[in-house]
N, C-alpha and C positions, 0 to 999 in steps of 0.2 A: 535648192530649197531656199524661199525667201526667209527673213528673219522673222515676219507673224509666223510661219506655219511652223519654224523651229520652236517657235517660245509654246505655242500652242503644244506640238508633239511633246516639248518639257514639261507641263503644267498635265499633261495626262498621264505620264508618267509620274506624276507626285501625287497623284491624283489615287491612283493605283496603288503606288505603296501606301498612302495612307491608311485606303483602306484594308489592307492587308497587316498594317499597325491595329490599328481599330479592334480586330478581329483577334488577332493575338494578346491585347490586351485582356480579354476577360478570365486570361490563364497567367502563365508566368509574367506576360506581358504586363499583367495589370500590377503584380508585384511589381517590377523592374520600373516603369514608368513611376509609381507611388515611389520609390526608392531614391528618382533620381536626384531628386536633391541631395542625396548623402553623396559623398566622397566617390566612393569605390562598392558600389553594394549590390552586385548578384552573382553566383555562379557554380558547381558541379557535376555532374555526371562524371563518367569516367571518361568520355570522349573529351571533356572540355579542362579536367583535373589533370589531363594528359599533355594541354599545353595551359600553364595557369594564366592569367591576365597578364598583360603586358605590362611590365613594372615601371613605373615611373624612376629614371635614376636619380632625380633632381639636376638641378640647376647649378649649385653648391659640389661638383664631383670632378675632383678629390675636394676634401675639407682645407680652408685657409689655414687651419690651424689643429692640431693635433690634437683629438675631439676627450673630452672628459666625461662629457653625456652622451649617452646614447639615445636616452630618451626622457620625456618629462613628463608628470604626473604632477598636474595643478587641483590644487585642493581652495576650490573658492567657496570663501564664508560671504552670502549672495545677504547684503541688509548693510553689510558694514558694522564689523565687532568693534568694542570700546576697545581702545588701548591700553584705556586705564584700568582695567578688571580684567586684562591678560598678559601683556609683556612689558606694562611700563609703567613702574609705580613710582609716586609721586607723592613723599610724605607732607611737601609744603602745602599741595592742596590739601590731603590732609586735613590739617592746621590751617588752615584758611576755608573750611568746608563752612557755607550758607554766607563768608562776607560778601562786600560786594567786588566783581570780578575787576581788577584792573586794569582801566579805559587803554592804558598804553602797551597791553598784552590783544587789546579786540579793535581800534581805530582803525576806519579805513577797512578792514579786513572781509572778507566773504563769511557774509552768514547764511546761514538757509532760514529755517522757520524761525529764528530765535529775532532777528532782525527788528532790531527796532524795540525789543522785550530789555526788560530789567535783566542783567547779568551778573548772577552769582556763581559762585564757585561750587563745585558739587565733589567731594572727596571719594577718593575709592572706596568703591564696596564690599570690598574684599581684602582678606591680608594677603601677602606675598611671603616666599618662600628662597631659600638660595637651594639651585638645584646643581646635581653633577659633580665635581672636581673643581670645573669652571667655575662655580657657584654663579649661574643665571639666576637674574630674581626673576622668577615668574609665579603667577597668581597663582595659590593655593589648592584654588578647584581644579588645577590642572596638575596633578599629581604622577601620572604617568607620562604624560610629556615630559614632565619634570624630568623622570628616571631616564630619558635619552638626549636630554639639555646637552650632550657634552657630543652631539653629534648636529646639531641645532644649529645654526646663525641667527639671532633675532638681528632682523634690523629696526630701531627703534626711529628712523629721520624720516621714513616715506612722506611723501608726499603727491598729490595730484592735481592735476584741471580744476576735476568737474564736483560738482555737489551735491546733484541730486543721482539717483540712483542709475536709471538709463543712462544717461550721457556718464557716467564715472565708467558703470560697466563700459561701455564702447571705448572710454577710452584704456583702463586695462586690459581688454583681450585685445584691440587693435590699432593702439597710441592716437586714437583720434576719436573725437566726442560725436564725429559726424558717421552717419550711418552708412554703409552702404564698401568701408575697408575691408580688406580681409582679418582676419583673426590670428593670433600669434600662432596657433596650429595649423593654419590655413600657409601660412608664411613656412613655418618650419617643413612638412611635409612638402613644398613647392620645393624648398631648396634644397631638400636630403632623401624626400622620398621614402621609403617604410618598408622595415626587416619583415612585414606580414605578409603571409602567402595568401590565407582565407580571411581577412578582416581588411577593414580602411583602417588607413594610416593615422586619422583621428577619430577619437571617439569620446563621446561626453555622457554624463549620465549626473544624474539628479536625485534629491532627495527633500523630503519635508522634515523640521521637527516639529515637534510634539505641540510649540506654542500657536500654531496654526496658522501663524501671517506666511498666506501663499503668494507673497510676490509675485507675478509672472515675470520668467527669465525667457526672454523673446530669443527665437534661433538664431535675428543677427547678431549674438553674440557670439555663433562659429561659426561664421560666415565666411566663403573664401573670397568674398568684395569682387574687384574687377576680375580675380586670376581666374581658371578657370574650375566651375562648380565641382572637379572632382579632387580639390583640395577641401571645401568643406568639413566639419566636424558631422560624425553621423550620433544621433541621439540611440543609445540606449536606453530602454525603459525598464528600468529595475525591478518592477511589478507587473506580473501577465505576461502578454507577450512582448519581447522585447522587442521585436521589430513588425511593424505590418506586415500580412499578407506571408507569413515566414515558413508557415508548413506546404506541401505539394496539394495543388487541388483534387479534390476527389475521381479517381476515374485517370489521372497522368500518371504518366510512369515519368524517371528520373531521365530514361531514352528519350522520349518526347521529348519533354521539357528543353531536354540538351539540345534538339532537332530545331526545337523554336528558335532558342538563344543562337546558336548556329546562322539558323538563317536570316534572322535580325539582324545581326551584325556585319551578314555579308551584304544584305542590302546598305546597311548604316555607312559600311568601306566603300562600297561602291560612293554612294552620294560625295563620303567626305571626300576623296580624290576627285569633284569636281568641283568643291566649295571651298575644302580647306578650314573648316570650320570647327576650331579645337572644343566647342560643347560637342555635336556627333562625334570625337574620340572622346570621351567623356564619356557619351552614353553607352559607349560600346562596353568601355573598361567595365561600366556602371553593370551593367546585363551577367556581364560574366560572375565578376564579386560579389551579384546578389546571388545570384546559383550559388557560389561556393557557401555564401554564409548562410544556407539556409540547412549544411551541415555543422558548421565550423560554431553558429550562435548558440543553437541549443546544446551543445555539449561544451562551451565557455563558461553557461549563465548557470550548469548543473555543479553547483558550490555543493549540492551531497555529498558530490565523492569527497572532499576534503576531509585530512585529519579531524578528529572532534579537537584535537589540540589546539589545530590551524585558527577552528571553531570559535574556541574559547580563546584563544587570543585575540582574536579580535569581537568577541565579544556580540557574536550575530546567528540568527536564524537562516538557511537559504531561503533566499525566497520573500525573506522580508522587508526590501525597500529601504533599508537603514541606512545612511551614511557611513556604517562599519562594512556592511555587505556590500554596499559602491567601492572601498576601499581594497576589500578582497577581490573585487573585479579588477581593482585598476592592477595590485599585482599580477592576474591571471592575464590583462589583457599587455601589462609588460613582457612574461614571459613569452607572447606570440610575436613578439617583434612589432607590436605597435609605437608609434612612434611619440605621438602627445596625445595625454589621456586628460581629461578635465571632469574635474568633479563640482558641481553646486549644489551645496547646503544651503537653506533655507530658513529665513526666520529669524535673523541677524538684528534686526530694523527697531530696537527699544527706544523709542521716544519715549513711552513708559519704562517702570517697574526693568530699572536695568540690572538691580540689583538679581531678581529672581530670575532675569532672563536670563543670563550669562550663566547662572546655574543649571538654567539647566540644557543650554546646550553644551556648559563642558560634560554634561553625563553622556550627550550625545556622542561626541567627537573624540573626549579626551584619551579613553581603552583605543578606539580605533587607530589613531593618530600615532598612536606608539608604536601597533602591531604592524601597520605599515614601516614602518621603521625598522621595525626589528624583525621583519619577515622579508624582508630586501635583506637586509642585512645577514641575515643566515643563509641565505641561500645566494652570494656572493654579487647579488644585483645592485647593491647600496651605490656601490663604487660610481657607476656607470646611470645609475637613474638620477636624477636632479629631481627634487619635490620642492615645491610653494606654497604653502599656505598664507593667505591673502584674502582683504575684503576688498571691495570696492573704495573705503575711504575706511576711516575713525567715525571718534566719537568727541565731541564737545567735550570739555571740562568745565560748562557751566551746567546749569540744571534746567531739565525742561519738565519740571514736576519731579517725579521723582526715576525722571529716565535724560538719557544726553540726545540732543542732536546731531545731523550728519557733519564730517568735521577735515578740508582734508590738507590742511598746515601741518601736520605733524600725525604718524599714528603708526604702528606696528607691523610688520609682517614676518615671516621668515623661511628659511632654503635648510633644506639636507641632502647630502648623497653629492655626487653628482660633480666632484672638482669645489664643493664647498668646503672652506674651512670650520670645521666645527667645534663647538664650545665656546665660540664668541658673540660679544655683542656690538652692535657697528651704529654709531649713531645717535645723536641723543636729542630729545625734544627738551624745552626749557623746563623751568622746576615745575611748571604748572600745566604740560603737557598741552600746548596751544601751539606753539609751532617750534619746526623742527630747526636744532641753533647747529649740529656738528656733525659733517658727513651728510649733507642734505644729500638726498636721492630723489629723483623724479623717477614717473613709469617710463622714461626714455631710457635711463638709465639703467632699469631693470630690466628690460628687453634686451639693449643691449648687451648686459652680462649673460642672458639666455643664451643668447645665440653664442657667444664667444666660445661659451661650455661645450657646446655643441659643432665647435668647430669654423665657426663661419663670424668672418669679419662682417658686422652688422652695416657699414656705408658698401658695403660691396653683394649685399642682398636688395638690389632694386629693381622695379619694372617702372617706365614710363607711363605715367597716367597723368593727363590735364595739364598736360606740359611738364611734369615734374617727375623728375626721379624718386616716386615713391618708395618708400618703407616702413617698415616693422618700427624701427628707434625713431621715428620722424625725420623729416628734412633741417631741423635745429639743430645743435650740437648736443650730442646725447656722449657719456662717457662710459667705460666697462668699471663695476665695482672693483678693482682691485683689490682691496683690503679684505672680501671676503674667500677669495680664490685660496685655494688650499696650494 
């Protein structure tokens, strides 16, 4: 056979399965296909629960280092919270609130909208409080944070890149402002892989508050970049249905279904042993995980059964989309052996009225933020889960009316659980909260300590992309926090 009629005999052969794709899409297929952008997302019957997906071991196996984390649960405040009206008070500003802000604390330096504006000083808006044994000063409205202060690390030096909201996010989930990297869960699950039998490896879920600025948080923000798409973060939807397409379509039984996935895959095997093409393993993995989770979701997201204690500690209704109900997911979705959970809170962003906004998203966050804490903690998870809470940047400590700017020389964040030292504070921005003077920290450096937690020397988690040994910490010198490691 010459080489036209072979390429011709191949091209009808694809031709064929297409359309036998095509046709199974209007059924499980159309879920599975809709899916694939997630991680790991279809699969059960009893024929197919019988051998579960092929688990990824990671790249990372054994671990470099004797792992403290098992897993992590990122709590992102999406707008960028003030530092100064939550972990880092500043009496001098204070006492210098409405003079004019001093040229040789802002010269030369990155502003965003304030650029070129009159600079004055804007004092905090709130009082602060010693909390714990430790005595952390943290802001007042956060009163049950306070009560677990002494399991807490504030780091008080962060710092970033980027300034405006997009580019900051990019480069806190994926140490690069540029779009198109994978995401630190994208990274983590690539190198370690995931304790989940019925669920992907990462999963993100979302919330609004009540002040209504809906930012959109675009999905490159759990993007698996170059590696391949079944590292991705799969979005859960806190409200309705969690996932598209998730219940059986009218008329199939769970035998079917299984008979479909089955023979999708064995055509998908077939191809990929001639192409070698790691997205067809991908979509294979993807077909099977969406079948499993379309048992394994609805019985995650039914937070009824929960104690009313459970309830009341974290202070949520099922079913109501809260940032405390995201919170009781992430422990529930801890307990299934997921691997990195991410959460974005919404509505961070006070260029105005910072004073009443910060109020009231600690009503938001603040009951939840404990009960996480303290619901790991009881049930002996604390140890072994690392949590972050984190914005994208700060906030100015000049004034932009009566709200701050994006800001990101110096600004707040902090870790529990997880191989962290707790009850301390690391880091200090100057007396006027403008840039960070002791223990500076970049987001390289934070990445960095993730992964170490977790096991894995961060210069030894790379893939070759554009000539360059990519990663998680960047190709700069990026350092592990020591001082905060337990």
């Amino acid at each position: 056979m010459n080489l036209h009629s072979e390429l011709r005999q191949f091209h009808q052969q694809q031709q064929t399965r297409r359309v036998f794709l095509g046709r199974v899409a209007q059924g499980v297929g159309g879920f599975a296909l809709g899916s694939l952008l997630n991680s790991r997302l279809l699969a059960a019957t009893d024929k197919i629960a019988a051998r579960p997906p092929d688990k990824w071991p990671g790249v990372i196996n054994p671990p470099h280092f004797p792992a403290r984390a098992k897993r992590v649960i990122w709590l992102t405040m999406a707008g960028g919270p003030s530092h100064l009206e939550t972990f880092d008070y500043k009496p001098k500003l204070k006492e210098m609130h409405d003079q004019p802000m001093p040229a040789s604390f802002t010269q030369g330096k990155q502003i965003a909208q304030l650029q070129g504006k009159t600079l004055k000083c804007f004092g905090p808006q709130h009082a602060f409080k010693k909390f714990g044994r430790s005595g952390q000063e943290i802001c007042e409205l956060f009163p049950l944070i306070g009560s677990v202060a002494d399991e807490m690390c504030v780091i008080r030096s962060m710092t970033t890149e980027a300034i405006n909201h997009d580019p900051a996010h990019m480069f806190m989930n994926t140490g690069s402002q540029i779009a198109g990297r994978p995401s630190a869960g994208a990274w983590v699950t690539y190198g370690l892989g995931s304790d989940a039998e019925d669920l992907p490896g990462f999963m993100v879920l979302s919330s609004l508050g009540k002040g209504g600025q809906n930012q959109p948080i675009a999905a490159r923000q759990w993007s698996s970049g170059f590696l391949p798409s079944r590292f991705q973060g799969v979005q859960l939807r806190s409200k309705g249905d969690a996932v598209s397409y998730l219940g059986t379509p009218a008329g199939v039984t769970r035998d079917q279904q299984g008979d479909v996935v089955q023979t999708v895959n064995a055509l998908n095997k077939n191809y990929d042993a001639i192409v070698d093409d790691p997205e067809i393993a991908t979509r294979i993995a993807q077909y099977e995980m969406a079948f499993l989770m379309q048992a394994s979701v609805p019985e995650l997201m039914d937070t009824a059964k929960e104690p009313k204690t459970t309830l009341d500690l974290y202070g949520c209704k099922p079913g109501d989309g809260s940032f405390a109900s995201n919170c009781l997911l992430a422990r529930r979705l801890a307990e299934r052996g997921v691997r990195f959970i991410q959460l974005y809170h919404k509505d961070w962003d006070h260029h105005g009225e910072v004073k009443e906004g910060v109020k009231l998203k600690s009503g938001e966050i603040d009951r939840a933020c404990m009960a996480l804490i303290t619901d790991l903690r009881q049930r002996g998870m604390l140890e072994d889960t690392l949590i972050i809470w984190a914005g994208e940047f700060g906030r100015t400590p000049m004034s932009q009316g009566d709200g701050r700017d994006h800001h990101n020389a110096g600004f707040s964040i902090w870790l529990a659980g997880g191989g962290i030292k707790g009850g301390i504070s690391y880091g200090a921005t100057d007396e006027l909260g403008y840039s960070a003077v002791e223990n500076v920290i970049n987001v390289h450096d934070l990445h960095a300590t993730v992964l170490r937690l977790l096991g894995i020397e961060h210069t030894r988690l790379s893939v070759k992309f554009q000539g360059l040994d990519a990663r998680l910490s960047g190709v700069e010198s990026a350092s592990v926090i020591k001082g905060i490691l337990a």
